[in-house]
C-alpha positions as CSV (number, residue, x, y, z in Angstrom):
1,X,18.1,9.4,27.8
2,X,20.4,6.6,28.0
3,X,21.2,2.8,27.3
4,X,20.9,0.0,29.9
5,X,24.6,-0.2,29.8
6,X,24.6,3.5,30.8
7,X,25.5,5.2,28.0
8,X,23.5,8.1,26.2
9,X,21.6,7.8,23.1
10,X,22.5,9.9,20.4
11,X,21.3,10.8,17.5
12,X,24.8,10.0,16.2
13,X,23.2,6.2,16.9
14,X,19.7,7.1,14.8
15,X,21.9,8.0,12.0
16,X,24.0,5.0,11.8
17,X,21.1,2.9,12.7
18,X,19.2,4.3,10.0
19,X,22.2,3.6,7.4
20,X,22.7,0.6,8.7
21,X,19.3,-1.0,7.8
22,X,19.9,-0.4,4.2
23,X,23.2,-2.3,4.9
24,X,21.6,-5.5,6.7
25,X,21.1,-9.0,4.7
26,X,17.5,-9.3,6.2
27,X,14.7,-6.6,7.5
28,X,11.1,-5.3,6.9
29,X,10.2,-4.1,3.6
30,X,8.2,-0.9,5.4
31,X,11.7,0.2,6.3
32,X,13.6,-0.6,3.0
33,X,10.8,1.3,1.0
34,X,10.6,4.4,3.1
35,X,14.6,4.8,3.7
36,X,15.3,4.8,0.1
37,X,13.4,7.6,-0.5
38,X,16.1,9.7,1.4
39,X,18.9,11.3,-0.3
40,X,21.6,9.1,-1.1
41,X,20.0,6.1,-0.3
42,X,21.5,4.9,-3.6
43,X,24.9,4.8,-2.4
44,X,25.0,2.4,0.6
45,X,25.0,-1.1,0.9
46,X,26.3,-4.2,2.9
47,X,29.9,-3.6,1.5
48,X,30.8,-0.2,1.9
49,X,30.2,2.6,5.1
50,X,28.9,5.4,3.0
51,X,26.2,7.8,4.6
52,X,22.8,8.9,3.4
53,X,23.9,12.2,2.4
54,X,20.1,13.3,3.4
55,X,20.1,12.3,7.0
56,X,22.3,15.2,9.0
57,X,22.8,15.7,13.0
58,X,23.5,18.7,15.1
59,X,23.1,18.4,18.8
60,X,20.2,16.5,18.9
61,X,18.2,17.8,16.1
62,X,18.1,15.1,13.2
63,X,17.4,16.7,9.4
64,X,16.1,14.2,6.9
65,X,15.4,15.0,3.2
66,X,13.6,13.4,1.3
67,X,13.7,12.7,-2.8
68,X,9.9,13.0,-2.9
69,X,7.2,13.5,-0.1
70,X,6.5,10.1,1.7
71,X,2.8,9.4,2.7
72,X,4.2,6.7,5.6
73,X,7.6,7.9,7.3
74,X,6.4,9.1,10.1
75,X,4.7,5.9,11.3
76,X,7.4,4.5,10.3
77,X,9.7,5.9,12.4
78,X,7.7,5.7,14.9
79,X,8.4,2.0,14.7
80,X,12.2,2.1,14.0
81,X,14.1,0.3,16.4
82,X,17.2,2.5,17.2
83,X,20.0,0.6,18.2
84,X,23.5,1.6,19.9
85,X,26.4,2.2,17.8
86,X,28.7,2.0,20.1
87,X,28.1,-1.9,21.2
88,X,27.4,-2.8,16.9
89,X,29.9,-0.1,14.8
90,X,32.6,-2.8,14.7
91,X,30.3,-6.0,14.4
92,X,29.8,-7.7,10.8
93,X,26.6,-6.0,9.8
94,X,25.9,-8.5,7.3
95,X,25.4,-10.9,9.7
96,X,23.4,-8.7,12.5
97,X,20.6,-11.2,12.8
98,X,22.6,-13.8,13.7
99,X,25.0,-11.4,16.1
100,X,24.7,-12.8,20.1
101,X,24.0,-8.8,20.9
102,X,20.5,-10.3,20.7
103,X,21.2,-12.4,23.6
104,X,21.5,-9.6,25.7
105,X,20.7,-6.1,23.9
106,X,21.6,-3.0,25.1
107,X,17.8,-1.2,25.2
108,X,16.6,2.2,26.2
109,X,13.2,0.7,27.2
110,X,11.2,0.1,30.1
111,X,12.6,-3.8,30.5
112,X,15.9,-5.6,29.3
113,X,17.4,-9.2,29.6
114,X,17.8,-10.8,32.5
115,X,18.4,-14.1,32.1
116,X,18.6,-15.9,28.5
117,X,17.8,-19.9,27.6
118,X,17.8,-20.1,23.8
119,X,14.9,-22.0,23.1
120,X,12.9,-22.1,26.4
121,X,13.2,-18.9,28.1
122,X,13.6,-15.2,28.3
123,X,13.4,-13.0,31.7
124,X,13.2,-9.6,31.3
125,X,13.6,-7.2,34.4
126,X,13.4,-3.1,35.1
127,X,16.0,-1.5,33.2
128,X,17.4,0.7,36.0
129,X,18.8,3.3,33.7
130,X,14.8,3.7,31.9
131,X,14.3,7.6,32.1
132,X,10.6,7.1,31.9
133,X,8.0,5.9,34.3
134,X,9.4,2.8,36.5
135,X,7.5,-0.7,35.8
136,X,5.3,-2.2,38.4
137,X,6.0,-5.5,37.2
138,X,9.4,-6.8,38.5
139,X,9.9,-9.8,36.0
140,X,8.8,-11.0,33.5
141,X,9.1,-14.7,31.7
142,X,8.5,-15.3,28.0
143,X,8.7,-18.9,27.7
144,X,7.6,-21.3,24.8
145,X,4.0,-23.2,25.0
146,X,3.6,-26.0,23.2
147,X,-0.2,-26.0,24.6
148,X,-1.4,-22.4,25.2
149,X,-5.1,-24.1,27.4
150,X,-3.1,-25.6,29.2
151,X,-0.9,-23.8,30.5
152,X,-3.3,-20.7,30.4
153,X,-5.1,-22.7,33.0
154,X,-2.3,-24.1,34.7
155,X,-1.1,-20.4,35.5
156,X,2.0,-20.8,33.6
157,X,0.7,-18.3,31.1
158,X,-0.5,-14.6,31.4
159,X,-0.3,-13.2,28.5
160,X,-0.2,-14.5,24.6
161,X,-1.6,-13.9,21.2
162,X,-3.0,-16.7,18.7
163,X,-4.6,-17.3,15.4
164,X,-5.4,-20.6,15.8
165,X,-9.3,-21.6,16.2
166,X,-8.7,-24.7,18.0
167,X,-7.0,-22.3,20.8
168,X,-9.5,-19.6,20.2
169,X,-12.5,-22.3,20.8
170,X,-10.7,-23.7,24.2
171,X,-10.0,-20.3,25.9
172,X,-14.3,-19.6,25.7
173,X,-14.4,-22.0,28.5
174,X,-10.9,-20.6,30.7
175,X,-12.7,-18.6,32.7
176,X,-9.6,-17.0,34.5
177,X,-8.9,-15.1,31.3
178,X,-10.4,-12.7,29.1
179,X,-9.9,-12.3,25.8
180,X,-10.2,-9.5,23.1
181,X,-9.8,-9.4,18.9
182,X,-7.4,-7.6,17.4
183,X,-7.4,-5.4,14.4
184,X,-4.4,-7.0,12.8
185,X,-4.5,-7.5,8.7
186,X,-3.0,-10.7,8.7
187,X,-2.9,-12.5,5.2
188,X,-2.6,-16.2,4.4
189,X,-1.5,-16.9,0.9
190,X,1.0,-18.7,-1.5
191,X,4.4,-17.7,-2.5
192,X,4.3,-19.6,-6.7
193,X,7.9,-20.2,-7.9
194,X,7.4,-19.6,-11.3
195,X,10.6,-21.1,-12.6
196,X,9.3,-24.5,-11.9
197,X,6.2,-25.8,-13.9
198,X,4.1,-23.2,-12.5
199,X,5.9,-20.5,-15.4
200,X,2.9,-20.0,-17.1
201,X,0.1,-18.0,-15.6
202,X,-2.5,-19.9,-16.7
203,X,-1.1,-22.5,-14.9
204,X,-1.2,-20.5,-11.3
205,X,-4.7,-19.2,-12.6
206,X,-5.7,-22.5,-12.6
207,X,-5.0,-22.9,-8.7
208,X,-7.8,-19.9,-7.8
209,X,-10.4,-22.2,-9.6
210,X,-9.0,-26.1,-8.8
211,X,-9.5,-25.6,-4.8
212,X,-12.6,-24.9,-3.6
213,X,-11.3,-21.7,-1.0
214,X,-14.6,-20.7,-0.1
215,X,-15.3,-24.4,1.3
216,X,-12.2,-25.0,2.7
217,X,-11.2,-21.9,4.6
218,X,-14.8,-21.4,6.6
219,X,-14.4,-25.0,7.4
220,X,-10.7,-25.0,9.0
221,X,-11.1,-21.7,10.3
222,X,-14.9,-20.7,11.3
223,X,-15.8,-17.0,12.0
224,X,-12.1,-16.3,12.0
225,X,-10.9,-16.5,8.0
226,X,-12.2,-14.6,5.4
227,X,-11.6,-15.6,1.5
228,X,-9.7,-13.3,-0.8
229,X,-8.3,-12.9,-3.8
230,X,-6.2,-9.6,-3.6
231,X,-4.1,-7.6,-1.3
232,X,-7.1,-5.1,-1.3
233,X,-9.3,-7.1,-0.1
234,X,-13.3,-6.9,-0.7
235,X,-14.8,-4.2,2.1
236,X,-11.2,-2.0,1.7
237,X,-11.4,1.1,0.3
238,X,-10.3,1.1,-3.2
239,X,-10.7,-2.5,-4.0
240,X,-11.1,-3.3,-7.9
241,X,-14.3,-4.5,-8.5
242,X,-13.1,-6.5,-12.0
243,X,-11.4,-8.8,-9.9
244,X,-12.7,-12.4,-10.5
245,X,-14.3,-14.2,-7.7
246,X,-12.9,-17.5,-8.4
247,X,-15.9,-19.6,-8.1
248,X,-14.4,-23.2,-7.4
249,X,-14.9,-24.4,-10.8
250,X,-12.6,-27.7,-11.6
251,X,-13.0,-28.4,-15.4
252,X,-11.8,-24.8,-16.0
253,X,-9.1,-25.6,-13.9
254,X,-7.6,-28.5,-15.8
255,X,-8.5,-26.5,-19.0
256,X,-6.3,-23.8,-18.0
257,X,-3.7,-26.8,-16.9
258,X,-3.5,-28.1,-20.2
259,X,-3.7,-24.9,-22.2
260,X,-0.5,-23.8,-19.9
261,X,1.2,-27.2,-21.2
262,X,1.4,-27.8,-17.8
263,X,3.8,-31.1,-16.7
264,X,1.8,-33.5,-15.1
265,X,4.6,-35.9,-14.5
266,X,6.6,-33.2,-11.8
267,X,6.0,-33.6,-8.4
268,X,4.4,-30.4,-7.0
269,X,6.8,-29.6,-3.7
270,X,4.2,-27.9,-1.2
271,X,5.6,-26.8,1.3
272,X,5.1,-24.6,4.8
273,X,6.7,-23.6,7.9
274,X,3.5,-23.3,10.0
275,X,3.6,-27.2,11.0
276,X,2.9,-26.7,14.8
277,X,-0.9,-25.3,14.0
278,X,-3.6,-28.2,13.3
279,X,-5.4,-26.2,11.5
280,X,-2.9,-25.4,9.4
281,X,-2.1,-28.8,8.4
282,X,-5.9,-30.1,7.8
283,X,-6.3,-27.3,5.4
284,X,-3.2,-27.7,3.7
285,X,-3.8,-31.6,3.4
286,X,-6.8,-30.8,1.4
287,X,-5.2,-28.3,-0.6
288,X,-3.2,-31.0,-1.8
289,X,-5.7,-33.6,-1.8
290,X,-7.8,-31.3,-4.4
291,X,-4.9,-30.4,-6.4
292,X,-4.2,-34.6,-7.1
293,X,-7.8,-34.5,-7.9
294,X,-6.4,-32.1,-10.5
295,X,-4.0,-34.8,-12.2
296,X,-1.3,-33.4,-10.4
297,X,1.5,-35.5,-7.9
298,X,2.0,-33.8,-5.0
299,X,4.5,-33.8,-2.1
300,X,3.5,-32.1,1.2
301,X,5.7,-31.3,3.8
302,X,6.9,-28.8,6.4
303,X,10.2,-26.7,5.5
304,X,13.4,-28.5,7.7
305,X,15.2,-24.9,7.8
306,X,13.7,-21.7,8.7
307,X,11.4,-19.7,6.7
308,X,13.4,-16.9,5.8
309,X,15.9,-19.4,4.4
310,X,14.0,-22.0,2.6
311,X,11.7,-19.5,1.2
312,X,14.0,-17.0,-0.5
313,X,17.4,-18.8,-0.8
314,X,16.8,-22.9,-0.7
315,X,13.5,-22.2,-2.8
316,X,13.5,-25.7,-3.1
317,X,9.3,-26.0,-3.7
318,X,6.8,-25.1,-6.6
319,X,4.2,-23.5,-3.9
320,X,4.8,-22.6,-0.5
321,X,2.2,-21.3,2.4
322,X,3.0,-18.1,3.8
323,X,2.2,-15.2,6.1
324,X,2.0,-11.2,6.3
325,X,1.4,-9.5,9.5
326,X,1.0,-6.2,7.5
327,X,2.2,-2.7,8.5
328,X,-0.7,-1.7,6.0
329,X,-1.2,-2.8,2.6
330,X,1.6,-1.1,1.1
331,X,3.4,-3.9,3.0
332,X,1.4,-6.1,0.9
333,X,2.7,-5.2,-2.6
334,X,6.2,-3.8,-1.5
335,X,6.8,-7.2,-1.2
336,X,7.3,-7.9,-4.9
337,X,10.3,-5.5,-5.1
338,X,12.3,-6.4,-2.4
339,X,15.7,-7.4,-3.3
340,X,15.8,-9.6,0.1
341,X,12.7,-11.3,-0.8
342,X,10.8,-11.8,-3.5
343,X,13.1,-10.4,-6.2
344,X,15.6,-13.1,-5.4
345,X,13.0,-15.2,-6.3
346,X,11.5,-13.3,-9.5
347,X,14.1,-11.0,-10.5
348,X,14.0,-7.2,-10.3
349,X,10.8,-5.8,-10.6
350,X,11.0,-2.4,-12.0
351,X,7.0,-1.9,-12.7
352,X,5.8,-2.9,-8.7
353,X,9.1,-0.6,-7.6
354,X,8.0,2.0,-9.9
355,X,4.4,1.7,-8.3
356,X,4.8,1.5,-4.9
357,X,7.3,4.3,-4.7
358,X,4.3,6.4,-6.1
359,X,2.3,4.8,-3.6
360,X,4.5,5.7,-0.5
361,X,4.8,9.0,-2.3
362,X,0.8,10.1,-2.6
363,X,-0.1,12.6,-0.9
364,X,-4.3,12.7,-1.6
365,X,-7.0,9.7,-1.1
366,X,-7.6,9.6,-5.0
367,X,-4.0,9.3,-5.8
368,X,-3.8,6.3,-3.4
369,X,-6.7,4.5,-4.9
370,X,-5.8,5.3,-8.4
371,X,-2.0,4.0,-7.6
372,X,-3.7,1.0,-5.7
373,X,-5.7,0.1,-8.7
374,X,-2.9,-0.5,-10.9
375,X,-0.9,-2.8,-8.5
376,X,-3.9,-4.4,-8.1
377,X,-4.2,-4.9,-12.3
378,X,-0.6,-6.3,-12.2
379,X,-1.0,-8.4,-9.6
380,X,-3.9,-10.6,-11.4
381,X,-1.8,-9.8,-14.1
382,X,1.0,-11.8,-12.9
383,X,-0.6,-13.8,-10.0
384,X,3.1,-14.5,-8.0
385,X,1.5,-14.0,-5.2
386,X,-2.1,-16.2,-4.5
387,X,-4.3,-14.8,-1.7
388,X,-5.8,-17.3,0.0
389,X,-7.2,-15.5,3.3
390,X,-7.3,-13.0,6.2
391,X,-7.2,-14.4,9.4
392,X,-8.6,-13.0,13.1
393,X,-6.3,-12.8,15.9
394,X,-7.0,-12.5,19.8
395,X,-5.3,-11.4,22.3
396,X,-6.1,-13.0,25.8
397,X,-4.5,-11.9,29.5
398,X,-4.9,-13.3,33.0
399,X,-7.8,-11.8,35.1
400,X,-5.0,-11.7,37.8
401,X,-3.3,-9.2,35.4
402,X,-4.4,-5.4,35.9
403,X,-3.1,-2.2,33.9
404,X,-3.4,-2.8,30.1
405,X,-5.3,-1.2,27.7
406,X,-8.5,-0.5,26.5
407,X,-7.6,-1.1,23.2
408,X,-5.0,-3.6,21.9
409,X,-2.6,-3.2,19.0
410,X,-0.8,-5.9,16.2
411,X,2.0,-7.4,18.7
412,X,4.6,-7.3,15.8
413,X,4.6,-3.9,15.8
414,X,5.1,-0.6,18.4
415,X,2.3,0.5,20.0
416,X,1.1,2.2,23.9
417,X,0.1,-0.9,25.6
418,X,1.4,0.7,28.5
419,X,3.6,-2.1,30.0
420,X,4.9,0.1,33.1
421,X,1.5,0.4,34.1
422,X,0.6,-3.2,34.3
423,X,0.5,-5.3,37.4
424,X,-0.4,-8.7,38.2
425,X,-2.1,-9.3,41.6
């Protein structure tokens, strides 16, 4: 097996890539949590080139070993991205995210870049040194659409994924394409900065009953959006029963308000990063409309910087609208102790690390429920975190496009869609 620059893979480049993920400034939480339950996970970091002590090589036999068993590594490395050493040893690993390797990656998939145009254009062609079966597709353009319809019908489009009902309603009349839903558990809810004048619970409580979600979310998002008030969401196994349904109920709102000593004179900063969806913006306009109904002065506007940025460093904003494309929902509540996250916005969280390194590390159906439980107990507890909704997505492909599968997958994350086999007539 080798690189598109023809060099081999290793497993000399699993290993370092496997260090170097606990070394990076920004990655997924599923990765963080499962890595640090390998042996001497404790001892790397960004500023130093120590070694898991429990990841070993020889030949091309990897050995791992683990502190405790661990209920999602395989899955997960199945959707570990292995990258080269040799091209990223000597690069600042601090800053890999922002490293122009991603302008032109080495790969050891099927495609890799052709031609690069940051902010209009990828084209991706056969990687000639792929080992596996040779694409029938000969290029391929990702571009940016700023009007899916249209250029779905136009023919500028093949392929694409959306959440969006507006684009959802539109494509039931574009009769050149066919479209499918996918089983993706994606949730809608709001990140609370509680060092602002949302500190006191009661006072985050208070937004479950002051906005009428089970109005507001079937109206922006019909058939697609589905209310909820935990990361266990009503339906799932092991959802907690005692967990309020948050009837809109406004008086008890601005009781809660008042008995929080909440301070009516600040300016609530509401913020998101989603400003390119309509829908989006209608329900977030009456989200804001309902909490001035509340007494409060609100300020609603899109985030100028990117999410990861103003979200977790800038935090300049007492509520802020955000997404999860979830692994599972472990992804859900590892959230609360990551360091590159949510702790720099919390603090350390001890009791949700302590809980959802039990989680990853159960090993029957009743331990996972009884574990799930107790996360969610804190989480009401605490309410950092408000669930607003799940969301439906759909996948839709040309009719001229031939070849893909039967049964679609999240697009964030690895699955066989069998890309080689595609072909577009």
């Amino acid at each position: 097996m080798k690189w598109s620059d023809g060099k081999d893979v290793t497993a000399d480049d699993v290993v370092w890539s496997m260090n170097s993920l606990l070394r990076v400034a920004k990655s997924n939480a599923i990765y963080v949590s499962a890595f640090k339950q390998i042996v001497g996970s404790e001892a790397v970091n960004g500023t130093n080139k120590v070694n898991m002590s429990g990841i070993t090589s020889k030949g091309n036999v990897i050995t791992i070993a683990l502190k405790s068993p661990i209920n999602t590594m395989i899955p997960v490395l199945a959707q570990f991205m292995i990258l080269p050493k040799h091209v990223l040893a000597d690069e600042d690993i601090l800053k890999l995210d922002t490293n122009n390797y991603w302008k032109n990656p080495v790969v050891s998939g099927p495609y890799k870049v052709g031609t690069f145009s940051q902010g209009n254009f990828i084209t991706l062609v056969p990687n000639d040194k792929f080992e596996g079966e040779k694409p029938k597709i000969t290029e391929i353009n990702v571009i940016v659409s700023s009007n899916l319809v249209a250029d779905a019908k136009s023919g500028k489009l093949d392929y694409f994924t959306t959440n969006d009902p507006d684009t959802i309603r539109a494509m039931g009349a574009v009769s050149s394409f066919k479209g499918a839903p996918l089983q993706v558990l994606f949730y809608r809810y709001f990140v609370i900065n509680p060092t602002t004048q949302f500190s006191s619970v009661k006072a985050r409580e208070a937004l479950k009953y002051g906005i009428d979600w089970n109005r507001l979310v079937p109206a922006v998002y019909p058939k697609l959006g589905k209310v909820i008030n935990s990361g266990v969401t009503s339906g799932m196994p092991h959802h907690l029963t005692t967990i309020p349904s948050y009837k809109f109920d406004k008086a008890k709102a601005i009781a809660l308000l008042k008995e929080a000593k909440f301070d009516f004179s600040k300016t609530v900063r509401l913020r998101t990063y989603n400003q390119t969806q309509p829908a989006v913006m209608i329900l977030m306009t009456a989200v804001a409309q309902q909490m001035t109904d509340l007494g409060m002065k609100v300020e609603f506007l899109p985030f100028q910087g990117d999410a990861t940025t103003e979200l977790w460093t800038n935090r300049n904003y007492e509520i802020a609208l955000k997404g999860l494309s979830a692994f599972n929902v472990g992804e859900w509540y590892s959230e609360y102790s990551n360091p590159a996250t949510f702790e720099k916005l919390l603090g350390a969280q001890p009791g949700y690390a302590a809980l959802n390194s039990r989680l990853l590390q159960a090993t029957s159906i009743r331990e996972t429920g009884k574990v799930l439980k107790e996360l969610q107990t804190q989480e009401q507890a605490d309410l950092y975190k408000l669930p607003m909704h799940l969301l439906q997505q759909y996948v839709y492909v040309s009719k001229r496009v031939s070849g893909t599968p039967t049964k679609w997958g999240n697009p964030l994350y690895v699955y066989q869609n069998n890309i080689t086999s595609w072909s577009v007539n």
